[in-house]
Jmol script that loads the backbone (N, CA, C; Angstrom):
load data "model"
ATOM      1  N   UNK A   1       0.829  -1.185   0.000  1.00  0.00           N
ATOM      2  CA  UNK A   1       0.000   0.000   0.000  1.00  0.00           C
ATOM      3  C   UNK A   1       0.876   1.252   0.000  1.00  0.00           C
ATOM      4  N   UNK A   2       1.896   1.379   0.822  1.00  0.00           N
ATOM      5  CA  UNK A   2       2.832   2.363   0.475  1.00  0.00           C
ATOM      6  C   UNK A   2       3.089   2.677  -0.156  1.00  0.00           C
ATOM      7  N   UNK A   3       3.809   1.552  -1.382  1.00  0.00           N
ATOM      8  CA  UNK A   3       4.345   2.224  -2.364  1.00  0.00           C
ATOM      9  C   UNK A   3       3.502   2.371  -3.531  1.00  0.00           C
ATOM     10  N   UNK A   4       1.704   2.083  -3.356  1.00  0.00           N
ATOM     11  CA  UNK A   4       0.921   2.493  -4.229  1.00  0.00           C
ATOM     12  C   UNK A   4       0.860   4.614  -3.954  1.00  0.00           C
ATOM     13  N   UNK A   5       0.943   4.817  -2.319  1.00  0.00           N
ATOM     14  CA  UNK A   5       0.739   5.840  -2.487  1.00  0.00           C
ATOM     15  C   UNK A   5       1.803   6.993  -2.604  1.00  0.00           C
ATOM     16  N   UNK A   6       3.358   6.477  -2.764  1.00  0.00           N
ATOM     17  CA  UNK A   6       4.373   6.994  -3.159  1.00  0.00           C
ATOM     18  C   UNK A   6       4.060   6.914  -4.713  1.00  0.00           C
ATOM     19  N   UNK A   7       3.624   5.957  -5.359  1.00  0.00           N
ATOM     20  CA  UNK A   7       3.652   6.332  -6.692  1.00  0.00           C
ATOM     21  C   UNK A   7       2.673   7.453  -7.083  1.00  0.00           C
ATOM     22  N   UNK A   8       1.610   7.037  -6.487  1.00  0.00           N
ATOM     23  CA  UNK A   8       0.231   8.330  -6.795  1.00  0.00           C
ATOM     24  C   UNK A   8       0.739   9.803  -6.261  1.00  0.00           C
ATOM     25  N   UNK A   9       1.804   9.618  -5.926  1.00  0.00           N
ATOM     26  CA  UNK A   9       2.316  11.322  -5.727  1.00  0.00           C
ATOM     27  C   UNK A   9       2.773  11.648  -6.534  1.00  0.00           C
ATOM     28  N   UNK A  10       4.238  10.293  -7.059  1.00  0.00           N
ATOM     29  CA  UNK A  10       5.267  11.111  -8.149  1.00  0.00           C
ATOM     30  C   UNK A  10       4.418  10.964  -9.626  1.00  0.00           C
ATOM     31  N   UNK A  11       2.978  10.427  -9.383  1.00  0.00           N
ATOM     32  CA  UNK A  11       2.383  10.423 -10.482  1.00  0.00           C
ATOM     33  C   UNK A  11       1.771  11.884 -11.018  1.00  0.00           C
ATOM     34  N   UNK A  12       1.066  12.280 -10.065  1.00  0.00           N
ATOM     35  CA  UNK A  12       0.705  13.914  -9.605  1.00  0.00           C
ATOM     36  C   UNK A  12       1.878  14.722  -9.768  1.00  0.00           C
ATOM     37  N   UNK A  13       3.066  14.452  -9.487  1.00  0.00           N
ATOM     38  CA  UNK A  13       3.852  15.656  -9.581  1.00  0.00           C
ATOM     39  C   UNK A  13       4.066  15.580 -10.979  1.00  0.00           C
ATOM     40  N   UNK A  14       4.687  14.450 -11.531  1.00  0.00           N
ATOM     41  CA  UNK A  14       4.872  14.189 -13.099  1.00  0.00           C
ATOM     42  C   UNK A  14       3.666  15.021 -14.223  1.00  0.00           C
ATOM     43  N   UNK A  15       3.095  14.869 -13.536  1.00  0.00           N
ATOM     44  CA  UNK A  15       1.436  15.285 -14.435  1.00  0.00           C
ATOM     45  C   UNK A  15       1.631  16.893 -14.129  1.00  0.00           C
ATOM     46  N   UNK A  16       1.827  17.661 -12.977  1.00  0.00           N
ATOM     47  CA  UNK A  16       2.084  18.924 -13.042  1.00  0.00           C
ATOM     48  C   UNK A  16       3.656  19.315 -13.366  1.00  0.00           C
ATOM     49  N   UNK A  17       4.292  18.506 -13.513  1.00  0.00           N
ATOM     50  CA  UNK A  17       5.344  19.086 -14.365  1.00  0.00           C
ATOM     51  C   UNK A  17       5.020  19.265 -15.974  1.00  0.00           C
ATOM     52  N   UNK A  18       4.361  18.288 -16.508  1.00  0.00           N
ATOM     53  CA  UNK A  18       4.054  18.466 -17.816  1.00  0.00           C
ATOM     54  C   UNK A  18       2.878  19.444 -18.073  1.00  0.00           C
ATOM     55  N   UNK A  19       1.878  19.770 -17.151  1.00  0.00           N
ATOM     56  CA  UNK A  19       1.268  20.504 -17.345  1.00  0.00           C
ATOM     57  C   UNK A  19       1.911  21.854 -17.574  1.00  0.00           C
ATOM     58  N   UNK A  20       3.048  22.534 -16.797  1.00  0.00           N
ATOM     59  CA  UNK A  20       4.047  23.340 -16.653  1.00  0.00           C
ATOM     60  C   UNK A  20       4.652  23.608 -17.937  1.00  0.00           C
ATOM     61  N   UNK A  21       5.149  22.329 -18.339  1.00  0.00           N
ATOM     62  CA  UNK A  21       5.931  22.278 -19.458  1.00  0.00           C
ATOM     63  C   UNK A  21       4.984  22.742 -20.715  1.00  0.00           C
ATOM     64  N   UNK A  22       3.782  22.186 -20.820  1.00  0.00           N
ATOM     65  CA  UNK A  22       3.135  22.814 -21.553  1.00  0.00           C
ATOM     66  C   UNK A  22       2.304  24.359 -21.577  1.00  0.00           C
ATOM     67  N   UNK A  23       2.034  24.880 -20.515  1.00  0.00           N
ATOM     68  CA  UNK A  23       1.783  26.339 -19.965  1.00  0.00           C
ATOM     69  C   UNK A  23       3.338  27.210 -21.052  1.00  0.00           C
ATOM     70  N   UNK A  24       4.627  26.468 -20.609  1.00  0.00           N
ATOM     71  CA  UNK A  24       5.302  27.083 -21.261  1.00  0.00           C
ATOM     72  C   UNK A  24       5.739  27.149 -22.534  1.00  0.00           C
ATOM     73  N   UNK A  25       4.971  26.045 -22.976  1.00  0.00           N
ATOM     74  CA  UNK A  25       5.336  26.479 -24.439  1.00  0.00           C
ATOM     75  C   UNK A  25       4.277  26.811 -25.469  1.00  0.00           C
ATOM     76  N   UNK A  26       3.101  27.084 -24.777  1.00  0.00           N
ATOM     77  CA  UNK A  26       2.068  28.128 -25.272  1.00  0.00           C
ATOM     78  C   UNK A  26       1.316  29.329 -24.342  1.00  0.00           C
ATOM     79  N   UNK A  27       2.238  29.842 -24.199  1.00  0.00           N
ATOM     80  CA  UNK A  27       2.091  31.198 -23.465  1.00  0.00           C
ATOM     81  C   UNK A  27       0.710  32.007 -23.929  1.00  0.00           C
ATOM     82  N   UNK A  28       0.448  32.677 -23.097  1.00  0.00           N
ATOM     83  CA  UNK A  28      -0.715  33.535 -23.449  1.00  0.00           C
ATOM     84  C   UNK A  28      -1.792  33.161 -24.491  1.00  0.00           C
ATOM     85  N   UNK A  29      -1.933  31.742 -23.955  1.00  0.00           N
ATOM     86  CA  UNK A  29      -3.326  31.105 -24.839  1.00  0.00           C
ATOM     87  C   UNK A  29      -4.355  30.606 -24.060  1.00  0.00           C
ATOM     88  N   UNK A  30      -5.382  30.366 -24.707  1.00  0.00           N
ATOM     89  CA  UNK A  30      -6.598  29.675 -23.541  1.00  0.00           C
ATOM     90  C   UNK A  30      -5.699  28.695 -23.071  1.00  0.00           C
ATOM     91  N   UNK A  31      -5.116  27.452 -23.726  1.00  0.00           N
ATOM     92  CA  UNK A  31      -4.711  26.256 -23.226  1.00  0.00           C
ATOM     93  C   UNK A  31      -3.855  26.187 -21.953  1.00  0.00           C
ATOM     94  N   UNK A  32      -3.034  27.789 -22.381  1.00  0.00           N
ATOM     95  CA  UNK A  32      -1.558  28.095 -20.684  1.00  0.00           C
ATOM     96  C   UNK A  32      -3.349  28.417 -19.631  1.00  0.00           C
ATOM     97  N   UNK A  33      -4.282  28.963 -19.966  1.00  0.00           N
ATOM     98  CA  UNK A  33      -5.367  29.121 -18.987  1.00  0.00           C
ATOM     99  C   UNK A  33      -5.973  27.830 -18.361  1.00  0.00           C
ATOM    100  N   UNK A  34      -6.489  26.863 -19.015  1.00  0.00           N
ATOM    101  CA  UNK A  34      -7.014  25.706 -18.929  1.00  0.00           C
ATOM    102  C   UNK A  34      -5.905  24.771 -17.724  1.00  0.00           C
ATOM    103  N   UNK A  35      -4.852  24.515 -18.524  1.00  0.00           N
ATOM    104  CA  UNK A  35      -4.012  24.176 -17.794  1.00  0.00           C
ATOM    105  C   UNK A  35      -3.185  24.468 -16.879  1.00  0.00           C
ATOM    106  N   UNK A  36      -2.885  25.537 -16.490  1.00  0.00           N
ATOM    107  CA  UNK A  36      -2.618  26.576 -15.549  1.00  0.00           C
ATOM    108  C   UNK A  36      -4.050  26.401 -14.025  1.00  0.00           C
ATOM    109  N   UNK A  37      -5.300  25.952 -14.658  1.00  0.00           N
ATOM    110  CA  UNK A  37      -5.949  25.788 -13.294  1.00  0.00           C
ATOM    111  C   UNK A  37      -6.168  24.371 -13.306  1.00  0.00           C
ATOM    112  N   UNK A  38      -5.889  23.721 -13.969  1.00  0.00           N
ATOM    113  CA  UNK A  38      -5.664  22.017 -13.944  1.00  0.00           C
ATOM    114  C   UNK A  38      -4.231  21.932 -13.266  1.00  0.00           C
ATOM    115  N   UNK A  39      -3.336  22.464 -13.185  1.00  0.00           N
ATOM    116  CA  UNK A  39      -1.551  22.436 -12.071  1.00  0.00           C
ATOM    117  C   UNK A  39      -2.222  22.943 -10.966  1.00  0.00           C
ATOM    118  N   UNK A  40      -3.471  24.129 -10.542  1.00  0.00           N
ATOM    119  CA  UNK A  40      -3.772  24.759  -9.575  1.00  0.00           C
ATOM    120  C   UNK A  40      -3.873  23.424  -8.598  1.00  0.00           C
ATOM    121  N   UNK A  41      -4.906  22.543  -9.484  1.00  0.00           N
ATOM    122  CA  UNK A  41      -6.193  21.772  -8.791  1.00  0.00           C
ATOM    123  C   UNK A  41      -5.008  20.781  -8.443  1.00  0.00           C
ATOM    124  N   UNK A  42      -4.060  19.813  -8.838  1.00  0.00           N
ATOM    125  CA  UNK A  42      -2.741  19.109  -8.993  1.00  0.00           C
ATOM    126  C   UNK A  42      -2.123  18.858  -7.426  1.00  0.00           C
ATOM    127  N   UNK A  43      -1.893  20.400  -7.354  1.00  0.00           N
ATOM    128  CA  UNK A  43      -1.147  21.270  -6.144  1.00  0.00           C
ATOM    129  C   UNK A  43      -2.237  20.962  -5.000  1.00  0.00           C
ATOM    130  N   UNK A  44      -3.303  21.411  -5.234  1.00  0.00           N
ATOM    131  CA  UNK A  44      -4.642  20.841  -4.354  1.00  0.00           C
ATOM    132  C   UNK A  44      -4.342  20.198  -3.528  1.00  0.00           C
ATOM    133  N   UNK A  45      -4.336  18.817  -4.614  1.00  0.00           N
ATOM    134  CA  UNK A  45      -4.405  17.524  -4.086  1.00  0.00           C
ATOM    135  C   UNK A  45      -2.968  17.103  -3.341  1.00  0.00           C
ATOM    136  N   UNK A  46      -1.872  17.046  -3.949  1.00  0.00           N
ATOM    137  CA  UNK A  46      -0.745  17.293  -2.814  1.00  0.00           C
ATOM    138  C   UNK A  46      -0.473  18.085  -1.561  1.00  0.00           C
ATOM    139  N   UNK A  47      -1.301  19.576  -1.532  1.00  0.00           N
ATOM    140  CA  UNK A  47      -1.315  19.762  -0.020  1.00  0.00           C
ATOM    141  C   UNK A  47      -2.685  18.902   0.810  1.00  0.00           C
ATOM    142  N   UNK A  48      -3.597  18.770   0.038  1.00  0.00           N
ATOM    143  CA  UNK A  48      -4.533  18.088   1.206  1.00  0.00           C
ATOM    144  C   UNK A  48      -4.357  16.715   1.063  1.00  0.00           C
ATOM    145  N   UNK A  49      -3.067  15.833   0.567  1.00  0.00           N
ATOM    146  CA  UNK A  49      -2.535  14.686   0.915  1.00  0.00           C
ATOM    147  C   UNK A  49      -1.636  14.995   2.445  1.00  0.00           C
ATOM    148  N   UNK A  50      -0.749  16.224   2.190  1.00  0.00           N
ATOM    149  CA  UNK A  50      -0.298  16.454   3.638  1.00  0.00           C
ATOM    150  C   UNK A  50      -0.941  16.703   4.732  1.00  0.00           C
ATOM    151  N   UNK A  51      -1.714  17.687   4.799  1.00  0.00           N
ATOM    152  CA  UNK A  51      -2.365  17.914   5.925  1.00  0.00           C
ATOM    153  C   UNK A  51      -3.361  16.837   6.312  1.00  0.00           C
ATOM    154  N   UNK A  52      -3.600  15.817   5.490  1.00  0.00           N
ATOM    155  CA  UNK A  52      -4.708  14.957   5.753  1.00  0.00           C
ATOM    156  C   UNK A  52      -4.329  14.365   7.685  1.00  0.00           C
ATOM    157  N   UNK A  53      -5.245  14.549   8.078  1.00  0.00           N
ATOM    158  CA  UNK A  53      -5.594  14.999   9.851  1.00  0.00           C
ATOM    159  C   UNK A  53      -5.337  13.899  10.604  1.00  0.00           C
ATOM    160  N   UNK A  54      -5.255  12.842  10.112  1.00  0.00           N
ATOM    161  CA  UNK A  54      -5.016  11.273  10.685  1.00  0.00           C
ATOM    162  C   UNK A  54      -3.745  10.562  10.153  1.00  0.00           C
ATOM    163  N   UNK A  55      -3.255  11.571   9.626  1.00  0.00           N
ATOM    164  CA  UNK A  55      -1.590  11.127   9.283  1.00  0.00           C
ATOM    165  C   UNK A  55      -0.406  11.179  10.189  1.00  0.00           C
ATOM    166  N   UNK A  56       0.080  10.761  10.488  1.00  0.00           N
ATOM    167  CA  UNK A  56       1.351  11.128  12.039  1.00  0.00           C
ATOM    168  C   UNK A  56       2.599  12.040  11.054  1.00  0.00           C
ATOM    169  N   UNK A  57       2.924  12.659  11.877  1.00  0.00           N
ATOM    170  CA  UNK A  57       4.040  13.665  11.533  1.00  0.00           C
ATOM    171  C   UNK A  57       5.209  12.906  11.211  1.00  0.00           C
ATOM    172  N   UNK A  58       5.176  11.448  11.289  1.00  0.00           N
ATOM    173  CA  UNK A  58       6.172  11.389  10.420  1.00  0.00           C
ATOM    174  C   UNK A  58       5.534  10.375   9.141  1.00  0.00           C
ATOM    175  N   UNK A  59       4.582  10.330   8.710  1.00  0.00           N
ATOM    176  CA  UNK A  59       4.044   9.946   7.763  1.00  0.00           C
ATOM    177  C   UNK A  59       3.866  11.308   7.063  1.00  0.00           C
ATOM    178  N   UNK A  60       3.505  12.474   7.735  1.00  0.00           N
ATOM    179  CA  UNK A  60       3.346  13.898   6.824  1.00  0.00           C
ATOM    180  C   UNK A  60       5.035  14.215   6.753  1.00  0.00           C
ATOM    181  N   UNK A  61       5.694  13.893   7.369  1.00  0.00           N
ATOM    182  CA  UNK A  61       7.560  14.177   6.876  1.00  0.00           C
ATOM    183  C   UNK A  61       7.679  13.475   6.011  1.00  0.00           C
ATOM    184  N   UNK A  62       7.609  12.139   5.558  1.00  0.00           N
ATOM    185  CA  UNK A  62       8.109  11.079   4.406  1.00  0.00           C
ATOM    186  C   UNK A  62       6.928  11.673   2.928  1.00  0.00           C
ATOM    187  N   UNK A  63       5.825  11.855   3.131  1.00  0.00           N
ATOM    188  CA  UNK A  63       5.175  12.519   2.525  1.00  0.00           C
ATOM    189  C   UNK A  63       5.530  13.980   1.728  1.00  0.00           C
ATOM    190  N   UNK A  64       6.141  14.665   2.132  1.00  0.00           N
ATOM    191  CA  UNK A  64       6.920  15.810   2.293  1.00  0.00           C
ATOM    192  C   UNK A  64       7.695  16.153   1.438  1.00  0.00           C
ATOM    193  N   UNK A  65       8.446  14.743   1.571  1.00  0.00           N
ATOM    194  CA  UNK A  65      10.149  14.541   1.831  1.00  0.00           C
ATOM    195  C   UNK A  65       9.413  13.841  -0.427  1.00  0.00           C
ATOM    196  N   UNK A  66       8.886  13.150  -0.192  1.00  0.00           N
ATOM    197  CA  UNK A  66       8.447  12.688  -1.386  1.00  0.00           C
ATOM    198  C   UNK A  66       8.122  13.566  -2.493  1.00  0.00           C
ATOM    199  N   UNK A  67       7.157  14.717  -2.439  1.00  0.00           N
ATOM    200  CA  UNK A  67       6.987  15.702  -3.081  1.00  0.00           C
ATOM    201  C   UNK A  67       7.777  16.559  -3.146  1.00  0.00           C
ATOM    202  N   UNK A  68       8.740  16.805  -2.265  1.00  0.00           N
ATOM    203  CA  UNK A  68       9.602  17.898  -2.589  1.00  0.00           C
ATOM    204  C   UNK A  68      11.106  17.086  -3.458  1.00  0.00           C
ATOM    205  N   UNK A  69      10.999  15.672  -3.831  1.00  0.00           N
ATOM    206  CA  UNK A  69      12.186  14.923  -4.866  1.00  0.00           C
ATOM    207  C   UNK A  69      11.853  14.947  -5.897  1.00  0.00           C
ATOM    208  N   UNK A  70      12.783  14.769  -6.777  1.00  0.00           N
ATOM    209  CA  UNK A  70      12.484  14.397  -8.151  1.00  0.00           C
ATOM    210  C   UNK A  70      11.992  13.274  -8.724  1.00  0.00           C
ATOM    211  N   UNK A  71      10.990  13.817  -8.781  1.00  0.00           N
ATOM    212  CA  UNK A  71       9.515  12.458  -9.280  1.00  0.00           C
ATOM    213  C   UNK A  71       9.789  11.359 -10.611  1.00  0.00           C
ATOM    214  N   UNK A  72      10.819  12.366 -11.368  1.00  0.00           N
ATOM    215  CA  UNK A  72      11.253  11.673 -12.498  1.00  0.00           C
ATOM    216  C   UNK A  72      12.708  10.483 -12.237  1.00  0.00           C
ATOM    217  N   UNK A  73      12.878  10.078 -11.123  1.00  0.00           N
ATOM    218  CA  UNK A  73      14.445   9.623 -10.750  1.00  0.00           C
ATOM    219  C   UNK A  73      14.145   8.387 -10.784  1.00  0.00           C
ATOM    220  N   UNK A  74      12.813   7.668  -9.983  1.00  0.00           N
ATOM    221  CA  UNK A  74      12.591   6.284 -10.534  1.00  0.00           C
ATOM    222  C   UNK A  74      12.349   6.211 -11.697  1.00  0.00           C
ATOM    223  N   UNK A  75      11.549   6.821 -12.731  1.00  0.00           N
ATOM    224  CA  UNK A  75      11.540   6.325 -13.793  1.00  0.00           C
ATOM    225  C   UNK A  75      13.061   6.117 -14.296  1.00  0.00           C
ATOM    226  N   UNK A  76      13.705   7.048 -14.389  1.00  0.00           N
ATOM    227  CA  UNK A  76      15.321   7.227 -14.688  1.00  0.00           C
ATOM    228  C   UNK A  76      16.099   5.859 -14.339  1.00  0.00           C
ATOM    229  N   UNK A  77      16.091   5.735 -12.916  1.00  0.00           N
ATOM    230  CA  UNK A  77      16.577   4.166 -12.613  1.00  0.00           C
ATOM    231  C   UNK A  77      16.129   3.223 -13.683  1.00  0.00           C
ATOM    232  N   UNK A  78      14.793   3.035 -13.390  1.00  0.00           N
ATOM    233  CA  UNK A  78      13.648   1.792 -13.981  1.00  0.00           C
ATOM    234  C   UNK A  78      14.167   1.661 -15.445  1.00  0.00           C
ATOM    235  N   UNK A  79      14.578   3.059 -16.124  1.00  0.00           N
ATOM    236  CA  UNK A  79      15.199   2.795 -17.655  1.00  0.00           C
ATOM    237  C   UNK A  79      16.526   2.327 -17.983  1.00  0.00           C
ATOM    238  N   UNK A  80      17.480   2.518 -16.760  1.00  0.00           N
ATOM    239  CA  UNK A  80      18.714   1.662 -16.765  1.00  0.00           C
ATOM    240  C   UNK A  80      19.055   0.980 -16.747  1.00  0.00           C
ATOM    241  N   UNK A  81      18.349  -0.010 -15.100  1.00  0.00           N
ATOM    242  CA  UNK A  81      17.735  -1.109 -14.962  1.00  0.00           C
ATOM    243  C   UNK A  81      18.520  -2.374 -16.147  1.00  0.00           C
ATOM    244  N   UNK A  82      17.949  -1.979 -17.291  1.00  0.00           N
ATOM    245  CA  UNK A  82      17.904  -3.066 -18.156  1.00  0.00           C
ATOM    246  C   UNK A  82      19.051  -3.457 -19.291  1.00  0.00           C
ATOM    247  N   UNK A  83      20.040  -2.229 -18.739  1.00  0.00           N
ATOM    248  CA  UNK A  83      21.368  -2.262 -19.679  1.00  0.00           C
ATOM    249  C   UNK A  83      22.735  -2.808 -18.461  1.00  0.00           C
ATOM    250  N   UNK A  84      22.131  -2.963 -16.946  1.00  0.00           N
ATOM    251  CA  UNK A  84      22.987  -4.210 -16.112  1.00  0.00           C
ATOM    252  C   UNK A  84      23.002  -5.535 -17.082  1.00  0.00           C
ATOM    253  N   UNK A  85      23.827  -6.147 -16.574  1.00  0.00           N
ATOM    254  CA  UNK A  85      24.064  -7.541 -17.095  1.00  0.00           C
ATOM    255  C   UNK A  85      23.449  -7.894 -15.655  1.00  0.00           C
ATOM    256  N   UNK A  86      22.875  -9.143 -15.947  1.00  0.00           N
ATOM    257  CA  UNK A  86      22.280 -10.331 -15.031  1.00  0.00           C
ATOM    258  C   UNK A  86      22.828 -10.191 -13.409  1.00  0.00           C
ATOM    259  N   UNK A  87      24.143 -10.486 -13.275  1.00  0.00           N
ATOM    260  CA  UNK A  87      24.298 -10.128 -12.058  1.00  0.00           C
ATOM    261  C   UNK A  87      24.870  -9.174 -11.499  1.00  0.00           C
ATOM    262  N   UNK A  88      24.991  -7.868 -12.631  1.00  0.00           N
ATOM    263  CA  UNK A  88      24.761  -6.689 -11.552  1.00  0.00           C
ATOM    264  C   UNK A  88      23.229  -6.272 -11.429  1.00  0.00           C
ATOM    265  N   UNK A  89      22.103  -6.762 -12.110  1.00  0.00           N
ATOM    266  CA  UNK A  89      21.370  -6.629 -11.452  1.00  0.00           C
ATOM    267  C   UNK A  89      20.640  -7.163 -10.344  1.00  0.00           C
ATOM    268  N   UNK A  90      21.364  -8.645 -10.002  1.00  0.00           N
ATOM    269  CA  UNK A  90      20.820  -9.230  -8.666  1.00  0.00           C
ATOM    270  C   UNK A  90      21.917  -8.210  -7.770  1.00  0.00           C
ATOM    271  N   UNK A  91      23.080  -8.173  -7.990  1.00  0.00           N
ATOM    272  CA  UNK A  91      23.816  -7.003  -6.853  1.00  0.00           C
ATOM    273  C   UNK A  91      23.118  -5.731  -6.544  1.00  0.00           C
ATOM    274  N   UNK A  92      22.266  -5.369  -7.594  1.00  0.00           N
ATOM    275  CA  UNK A  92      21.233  -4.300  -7.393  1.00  0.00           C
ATOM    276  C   UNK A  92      20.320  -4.375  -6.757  1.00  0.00           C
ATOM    277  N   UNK A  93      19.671  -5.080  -6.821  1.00  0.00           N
ATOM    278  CA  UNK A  93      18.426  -5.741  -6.083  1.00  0.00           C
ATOM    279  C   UNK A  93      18.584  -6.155  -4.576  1.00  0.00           C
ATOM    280  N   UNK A  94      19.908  -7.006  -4.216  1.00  0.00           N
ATOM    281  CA  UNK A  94      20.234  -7.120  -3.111  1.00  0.00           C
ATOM    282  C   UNK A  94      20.728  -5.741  -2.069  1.00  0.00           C
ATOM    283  N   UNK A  95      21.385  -4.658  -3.086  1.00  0.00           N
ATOM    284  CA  UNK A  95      21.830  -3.210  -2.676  1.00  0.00           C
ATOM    285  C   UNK A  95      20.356  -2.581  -1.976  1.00  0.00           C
ATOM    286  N   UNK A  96      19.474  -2.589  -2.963  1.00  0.00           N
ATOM    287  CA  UNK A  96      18.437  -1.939  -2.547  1.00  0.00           C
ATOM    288  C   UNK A  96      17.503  -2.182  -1.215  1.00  0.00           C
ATOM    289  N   UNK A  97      17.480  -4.058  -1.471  1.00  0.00           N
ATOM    290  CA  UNK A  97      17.130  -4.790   0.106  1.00  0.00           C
ATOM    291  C   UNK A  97      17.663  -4.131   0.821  1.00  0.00           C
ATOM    292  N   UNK A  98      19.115  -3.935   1.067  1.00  0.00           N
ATOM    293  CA  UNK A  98      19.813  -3.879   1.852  1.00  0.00           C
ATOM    294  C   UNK A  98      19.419  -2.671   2.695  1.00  0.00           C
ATOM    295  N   UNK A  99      19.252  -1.606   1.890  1.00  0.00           N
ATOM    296  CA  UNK A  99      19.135  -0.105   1.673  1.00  0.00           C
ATOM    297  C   UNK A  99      17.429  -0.205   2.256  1.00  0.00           C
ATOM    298  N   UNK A 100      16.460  -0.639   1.986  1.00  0.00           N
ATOM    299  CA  UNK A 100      14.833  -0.385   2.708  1.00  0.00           C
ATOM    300  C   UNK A 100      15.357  -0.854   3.702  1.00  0.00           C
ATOM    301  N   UNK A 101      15.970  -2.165   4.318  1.00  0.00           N
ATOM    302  CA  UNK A 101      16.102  -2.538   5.713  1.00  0.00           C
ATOM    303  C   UNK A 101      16.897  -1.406   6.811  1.00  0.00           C
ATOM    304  N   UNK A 102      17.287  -0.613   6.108  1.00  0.00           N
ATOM    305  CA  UNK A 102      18.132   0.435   6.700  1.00  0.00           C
ATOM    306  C   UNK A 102      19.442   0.118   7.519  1.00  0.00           C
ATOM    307  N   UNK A 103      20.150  -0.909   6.346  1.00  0.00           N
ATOM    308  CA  UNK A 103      21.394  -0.829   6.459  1.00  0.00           C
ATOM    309  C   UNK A 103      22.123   0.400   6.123  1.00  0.00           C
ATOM    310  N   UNK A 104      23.469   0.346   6.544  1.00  0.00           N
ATOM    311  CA  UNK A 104      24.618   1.542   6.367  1.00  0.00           C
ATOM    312  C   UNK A 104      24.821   0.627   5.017  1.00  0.00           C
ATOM    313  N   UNK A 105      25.077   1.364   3.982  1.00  0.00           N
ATOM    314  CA  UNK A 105      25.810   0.955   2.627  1.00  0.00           C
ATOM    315  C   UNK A 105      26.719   1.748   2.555  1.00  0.00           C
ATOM    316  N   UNK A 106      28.255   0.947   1.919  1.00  0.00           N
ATOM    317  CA  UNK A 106      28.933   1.585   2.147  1.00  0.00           C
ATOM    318  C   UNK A 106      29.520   1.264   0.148  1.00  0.00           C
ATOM    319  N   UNK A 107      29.597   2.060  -0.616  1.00  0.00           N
ATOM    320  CA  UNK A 107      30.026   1.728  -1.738  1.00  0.00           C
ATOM    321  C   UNK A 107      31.038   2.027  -2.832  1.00  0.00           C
ATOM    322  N   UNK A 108      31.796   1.554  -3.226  1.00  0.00           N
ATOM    323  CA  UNK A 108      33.607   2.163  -3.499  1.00  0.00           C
ATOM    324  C   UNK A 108      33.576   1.347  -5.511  1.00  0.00           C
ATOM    325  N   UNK A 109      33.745   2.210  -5.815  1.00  0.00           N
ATOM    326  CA  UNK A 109      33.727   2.198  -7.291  1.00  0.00           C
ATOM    327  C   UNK A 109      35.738   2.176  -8.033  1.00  0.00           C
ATOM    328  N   UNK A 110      35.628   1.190  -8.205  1.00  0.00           N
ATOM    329  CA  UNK A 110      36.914   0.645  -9.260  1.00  0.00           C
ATOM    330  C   UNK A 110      36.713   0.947 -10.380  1.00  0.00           C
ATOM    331  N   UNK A 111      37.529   1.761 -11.099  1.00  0.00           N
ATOM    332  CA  UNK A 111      37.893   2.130 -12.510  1.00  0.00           C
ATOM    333  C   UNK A 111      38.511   0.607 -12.769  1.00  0.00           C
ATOM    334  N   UNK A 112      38.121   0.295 -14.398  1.00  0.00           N
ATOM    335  CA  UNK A 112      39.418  -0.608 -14.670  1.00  0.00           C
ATOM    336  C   UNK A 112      40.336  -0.750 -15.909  1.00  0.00           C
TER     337      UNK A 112
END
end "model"
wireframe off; spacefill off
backbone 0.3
color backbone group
């Protein structure tokens, strides 16, 4: 369930970035209008995801902490992902375990 509602954020932010993106590249038209109160309504919904009244302060911090990252960075991973060879991506996979359990990772990169 978590990470349904970590995605439904960076899904919302993604969606008002492009809304943005498009505001800017038709300036002073109905459409920068239209869409300009479609990012309003966007924004809406991300502050009354925070303040929502039965959330604990540190569910409204990780919440927070979520909207204010770059929404586009998993996708970014998720597209790399697939140019590992086989077992650097189980070393990946195990990194990341490692990393939700809230291990210390400690990681040292060899040129060769």
């Amino acid at each position: 369930m978590r990470s349904s509602v970590i995605q439904a954020i960076q899904h919302i932010k993604q969606s008002d970035d492009f809304m943005n993106d498009f505001i800017r590249q038709v300036p002073n038209t109905r459409g920068e209008f239209i869409f300009k109160n479609y990012s309003t309504k966007l924004k809406w919904i991300l502050r009354d995801i925070v303040t929502y009244p039965f959330f604990t302060d540190e569910v409204r911090k990780g919440i927070k902490a979520e909207i204010e990252s770059d929404s586009f960075s998993v996708e970014a991973i998720h597209d790399k992902i697939p140019l590992l060879n086989p077992e650097q991506r189980i070393m990946l996979e195990d990194l990341v375990e490692d990393m939700i359990a809230g291990k210390t990772i400690e990681i040292k990169i060899k040129s060769k």
